[in-house]
Backbone as a chain_set.jsonl record, in Angstrom:
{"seq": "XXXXXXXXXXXXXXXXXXXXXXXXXXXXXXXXXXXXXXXXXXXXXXXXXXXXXXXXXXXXXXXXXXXXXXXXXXXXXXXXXXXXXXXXXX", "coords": {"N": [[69.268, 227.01, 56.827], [70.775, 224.382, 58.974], [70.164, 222.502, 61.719], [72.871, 223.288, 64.245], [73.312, 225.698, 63.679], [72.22, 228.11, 65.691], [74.105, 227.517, 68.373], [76.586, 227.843, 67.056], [76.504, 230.347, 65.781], [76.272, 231.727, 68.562], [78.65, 231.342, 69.722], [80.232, 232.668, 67.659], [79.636, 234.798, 68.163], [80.51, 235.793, 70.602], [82.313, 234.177, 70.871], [86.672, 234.502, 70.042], [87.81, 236.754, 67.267], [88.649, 235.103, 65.51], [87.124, 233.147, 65.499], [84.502, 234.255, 64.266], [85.583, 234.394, 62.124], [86.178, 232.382, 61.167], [83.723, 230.824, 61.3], [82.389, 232.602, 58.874], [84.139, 232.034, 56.819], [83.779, 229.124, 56.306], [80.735, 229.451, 56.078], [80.724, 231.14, 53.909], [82.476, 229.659, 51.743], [81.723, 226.743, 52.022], [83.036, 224.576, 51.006], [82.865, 222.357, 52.054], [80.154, 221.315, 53.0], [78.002, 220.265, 55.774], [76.172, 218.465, 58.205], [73.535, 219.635, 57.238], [74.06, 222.215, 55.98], [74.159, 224.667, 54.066], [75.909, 226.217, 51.223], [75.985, 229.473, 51.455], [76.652, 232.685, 50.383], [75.979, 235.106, 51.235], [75.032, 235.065, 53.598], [77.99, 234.645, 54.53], [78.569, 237.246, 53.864], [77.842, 239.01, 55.679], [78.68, 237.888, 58.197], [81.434, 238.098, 58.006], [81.522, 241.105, 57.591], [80.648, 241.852, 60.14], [82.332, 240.982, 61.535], [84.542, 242.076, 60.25], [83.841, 244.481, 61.213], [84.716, 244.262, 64.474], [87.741, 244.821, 64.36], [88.544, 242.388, 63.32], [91.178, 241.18, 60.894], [91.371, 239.166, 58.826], [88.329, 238.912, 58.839], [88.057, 241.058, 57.047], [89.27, 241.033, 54.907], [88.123, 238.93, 53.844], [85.233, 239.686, 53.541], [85.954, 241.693, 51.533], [87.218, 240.014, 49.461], [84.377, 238.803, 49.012], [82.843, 240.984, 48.454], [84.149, 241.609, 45.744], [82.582, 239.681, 44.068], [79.703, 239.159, 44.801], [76.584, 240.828, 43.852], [75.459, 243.562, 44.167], [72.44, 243.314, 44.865], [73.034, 241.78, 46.793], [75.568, 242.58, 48.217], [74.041, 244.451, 49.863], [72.038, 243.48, 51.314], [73.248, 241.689, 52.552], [75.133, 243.623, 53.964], [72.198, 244.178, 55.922], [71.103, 242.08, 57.18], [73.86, 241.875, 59.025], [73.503, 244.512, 60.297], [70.842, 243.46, 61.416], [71.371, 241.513, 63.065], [71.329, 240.41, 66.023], [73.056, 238.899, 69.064], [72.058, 235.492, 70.026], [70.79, 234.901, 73.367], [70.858, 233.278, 76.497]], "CA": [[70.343, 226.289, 57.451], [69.654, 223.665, 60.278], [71.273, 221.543, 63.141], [73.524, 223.272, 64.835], [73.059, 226.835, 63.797], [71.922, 228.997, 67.294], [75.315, 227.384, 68.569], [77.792, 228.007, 66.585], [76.077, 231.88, 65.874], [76.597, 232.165, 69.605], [80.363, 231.161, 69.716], [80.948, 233.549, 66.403], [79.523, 236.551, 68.487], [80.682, 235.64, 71.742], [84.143, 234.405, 71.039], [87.665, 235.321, 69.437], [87.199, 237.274, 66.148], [89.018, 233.916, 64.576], [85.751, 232.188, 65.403], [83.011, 234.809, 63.877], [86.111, 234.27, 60.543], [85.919, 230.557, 60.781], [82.039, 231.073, 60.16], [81.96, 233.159, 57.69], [84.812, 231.711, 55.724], [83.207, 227.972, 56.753], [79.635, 229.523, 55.749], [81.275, 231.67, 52.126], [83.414, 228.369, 50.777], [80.941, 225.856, 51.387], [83.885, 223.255, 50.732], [82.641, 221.149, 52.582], [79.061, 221.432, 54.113], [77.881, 219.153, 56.993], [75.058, 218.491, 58.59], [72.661, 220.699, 56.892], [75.012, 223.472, 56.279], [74.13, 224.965, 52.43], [76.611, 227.941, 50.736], [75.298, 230.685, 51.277], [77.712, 234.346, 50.568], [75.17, 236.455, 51.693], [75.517, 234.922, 54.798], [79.143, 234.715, 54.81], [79.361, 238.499, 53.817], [77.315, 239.183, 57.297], [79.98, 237.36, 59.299], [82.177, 238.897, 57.463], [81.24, 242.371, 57.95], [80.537, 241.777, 62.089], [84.446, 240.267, 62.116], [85.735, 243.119, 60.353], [83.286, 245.937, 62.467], [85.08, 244.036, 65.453], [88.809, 244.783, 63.768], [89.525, 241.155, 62.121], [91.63, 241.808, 59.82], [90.288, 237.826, 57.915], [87.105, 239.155, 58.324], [88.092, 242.158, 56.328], [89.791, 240.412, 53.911], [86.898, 237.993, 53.156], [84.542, 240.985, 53.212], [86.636, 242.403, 50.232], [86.95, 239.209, 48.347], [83.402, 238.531, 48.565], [82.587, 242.284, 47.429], [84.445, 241.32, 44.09], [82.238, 238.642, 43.219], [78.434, 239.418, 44.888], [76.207, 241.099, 42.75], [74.931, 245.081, 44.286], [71.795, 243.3, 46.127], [73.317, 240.667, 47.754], [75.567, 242.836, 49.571], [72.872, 244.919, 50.511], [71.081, 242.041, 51.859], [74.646, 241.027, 53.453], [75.227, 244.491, 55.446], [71.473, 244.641, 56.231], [71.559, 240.857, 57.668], [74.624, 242.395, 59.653], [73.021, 245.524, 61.08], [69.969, 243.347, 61.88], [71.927, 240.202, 64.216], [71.305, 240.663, 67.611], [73.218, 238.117, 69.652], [71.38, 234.754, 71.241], [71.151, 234.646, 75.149], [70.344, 232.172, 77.196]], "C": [[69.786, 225.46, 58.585], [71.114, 223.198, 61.021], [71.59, 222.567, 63.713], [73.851, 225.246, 64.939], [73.255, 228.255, 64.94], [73.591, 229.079, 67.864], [76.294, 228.207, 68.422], [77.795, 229.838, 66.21], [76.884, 232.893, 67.201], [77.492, 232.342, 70.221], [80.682, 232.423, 69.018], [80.863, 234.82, 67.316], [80.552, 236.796, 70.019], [82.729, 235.512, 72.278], [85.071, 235.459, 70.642], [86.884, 236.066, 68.109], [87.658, 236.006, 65.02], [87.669, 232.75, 64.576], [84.929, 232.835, 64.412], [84.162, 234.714, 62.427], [85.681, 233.293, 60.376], [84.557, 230.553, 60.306], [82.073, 231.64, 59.187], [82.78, 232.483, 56.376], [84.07, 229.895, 55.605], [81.886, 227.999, 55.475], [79.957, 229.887, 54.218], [82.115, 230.304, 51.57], [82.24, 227.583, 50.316], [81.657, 224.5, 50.766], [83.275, 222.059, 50.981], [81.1, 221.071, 53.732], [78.838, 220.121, 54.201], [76.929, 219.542, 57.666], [73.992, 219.559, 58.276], [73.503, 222.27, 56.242], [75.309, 223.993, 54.955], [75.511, 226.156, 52.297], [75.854, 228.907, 50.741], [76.464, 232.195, 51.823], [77.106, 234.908, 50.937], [75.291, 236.13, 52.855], [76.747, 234.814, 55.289], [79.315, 236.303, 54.771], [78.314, 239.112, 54.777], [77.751, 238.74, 58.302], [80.955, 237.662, 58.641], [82.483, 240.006, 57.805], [81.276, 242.33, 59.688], [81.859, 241.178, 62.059], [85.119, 241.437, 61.956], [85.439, 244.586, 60.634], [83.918, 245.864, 63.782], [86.738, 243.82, 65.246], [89.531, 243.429, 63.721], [89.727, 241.711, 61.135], [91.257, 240.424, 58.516], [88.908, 238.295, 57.38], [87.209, 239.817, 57.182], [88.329, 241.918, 55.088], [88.533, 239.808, 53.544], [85.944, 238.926, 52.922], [84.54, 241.17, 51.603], [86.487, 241.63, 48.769], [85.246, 238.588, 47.827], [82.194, 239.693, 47.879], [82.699, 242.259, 45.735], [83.544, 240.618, 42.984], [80.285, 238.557, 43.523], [77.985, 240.468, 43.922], [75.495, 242.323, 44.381], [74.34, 244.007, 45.623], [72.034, 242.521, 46.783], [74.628, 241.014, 48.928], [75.293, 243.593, 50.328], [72.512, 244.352, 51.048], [72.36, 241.762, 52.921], [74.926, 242.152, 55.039], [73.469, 244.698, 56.197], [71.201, 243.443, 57.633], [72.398, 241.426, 59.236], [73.982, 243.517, 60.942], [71.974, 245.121, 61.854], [70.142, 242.461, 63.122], [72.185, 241.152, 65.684], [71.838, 238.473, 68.393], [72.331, 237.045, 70.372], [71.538, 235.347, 72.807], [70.25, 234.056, 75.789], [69.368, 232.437, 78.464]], "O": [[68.685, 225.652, 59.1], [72.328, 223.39, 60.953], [70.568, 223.218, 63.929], [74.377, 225.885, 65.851], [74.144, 229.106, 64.964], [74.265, 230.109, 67.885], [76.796, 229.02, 69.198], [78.809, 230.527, 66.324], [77.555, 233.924, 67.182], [77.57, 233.168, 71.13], [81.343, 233.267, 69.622], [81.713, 235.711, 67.316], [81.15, 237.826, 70.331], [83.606, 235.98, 73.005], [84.871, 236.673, 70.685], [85.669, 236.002, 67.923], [87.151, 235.925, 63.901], [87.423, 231.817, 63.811], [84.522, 232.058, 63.548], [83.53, 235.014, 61.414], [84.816, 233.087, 59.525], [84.24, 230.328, 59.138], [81.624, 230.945, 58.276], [82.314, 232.387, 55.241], [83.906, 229.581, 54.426], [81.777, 227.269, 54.49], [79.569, 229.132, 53.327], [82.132, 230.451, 50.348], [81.75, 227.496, 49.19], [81.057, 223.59, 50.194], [83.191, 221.033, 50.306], [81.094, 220.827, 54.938], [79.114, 219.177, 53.461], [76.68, 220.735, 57.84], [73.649, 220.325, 59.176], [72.935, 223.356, 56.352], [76.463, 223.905, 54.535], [75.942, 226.8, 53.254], [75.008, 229.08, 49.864], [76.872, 232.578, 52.919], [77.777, 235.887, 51.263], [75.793, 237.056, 53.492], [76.822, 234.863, 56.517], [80.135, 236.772, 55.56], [77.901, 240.119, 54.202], [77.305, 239.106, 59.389], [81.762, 236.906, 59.183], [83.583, 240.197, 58.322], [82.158, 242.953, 60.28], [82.258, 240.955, 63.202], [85.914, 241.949, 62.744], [86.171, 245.564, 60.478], [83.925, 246.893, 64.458], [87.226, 242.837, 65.803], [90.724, 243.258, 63.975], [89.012, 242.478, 60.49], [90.908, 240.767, 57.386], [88.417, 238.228, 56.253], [86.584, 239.386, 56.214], [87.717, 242.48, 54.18], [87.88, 240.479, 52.745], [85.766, 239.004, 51.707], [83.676, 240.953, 50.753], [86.063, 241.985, 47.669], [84.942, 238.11, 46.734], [81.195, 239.502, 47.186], [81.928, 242.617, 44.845], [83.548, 240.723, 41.757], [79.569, 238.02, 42.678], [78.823, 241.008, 43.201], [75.15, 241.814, 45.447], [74.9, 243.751, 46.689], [71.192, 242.333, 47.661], [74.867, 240.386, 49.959], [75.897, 243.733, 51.391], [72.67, 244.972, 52.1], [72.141, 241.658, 54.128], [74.949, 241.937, 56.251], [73.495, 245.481, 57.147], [71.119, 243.802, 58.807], [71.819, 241.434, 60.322], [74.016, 243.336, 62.16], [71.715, 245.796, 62.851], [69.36, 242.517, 64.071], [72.881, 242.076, 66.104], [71.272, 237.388, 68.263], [71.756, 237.488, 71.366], [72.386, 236.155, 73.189], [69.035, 234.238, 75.702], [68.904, 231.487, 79.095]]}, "num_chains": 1, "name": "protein.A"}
C-alpha cells in the first residue's frame, strides 16, 4: 500500500471506532481505490478485528462477513496482522 498509509493507520487507532470501520470497510471493498490504495481483505479483516476487540459493532459485522468468504489462512494471517499492530507515535 503507499501514500498516505502511516496517517490514516494513526487516525483508525487513535480515533472513533467509526474511523478504524471506515478503514477496514474502505480497505475490504476496494470500490474505489485512490492513490495507491490496492484491495486487500486480509487487511480489512485486521481492522476489522481491532474495531470489533474495541466493541464496534460495524467492525463486527464486517469481521463476520469477511469470515464467510476468506479462505482458513487468510484469516489467520488477518488475526495475526491484528495481534501484531502496535500503534504509530510521533
Amino acid at each position: 500500500m503507499g501514500g498516505r498509509t502511516g496517517s490514516i493507520e494513526m487516525d483508525a487507532v487513535a480515533g472513533s471506532g467509526r474511523r478504524r470501520t471506515a478503514r477496514a470497510v474502505f480497505v475490504g471493498r476496494g470500490l474505489r481505490p485512490r492513490q495507491g490504495v490496492e484491495k486487500d481483505e486480509v487487511e480489512a479483516y485486521k481492522w476489522a478485528q481491532l474495531s470489533a476487540q474495541n466493541g464496534d459493532l460495524s467492525g463486527s459485522d464486517l469481521r463476520s462477513r469477511l469470515e464467510r468468504r476468506l479462505k482458513k489462512k487468510q484469516i489467520e494471517e488477518g488475526k495475526k496482522r491484528a495481534s501484531e499492530f502496535r500503534p504509530k507515535t510521533e
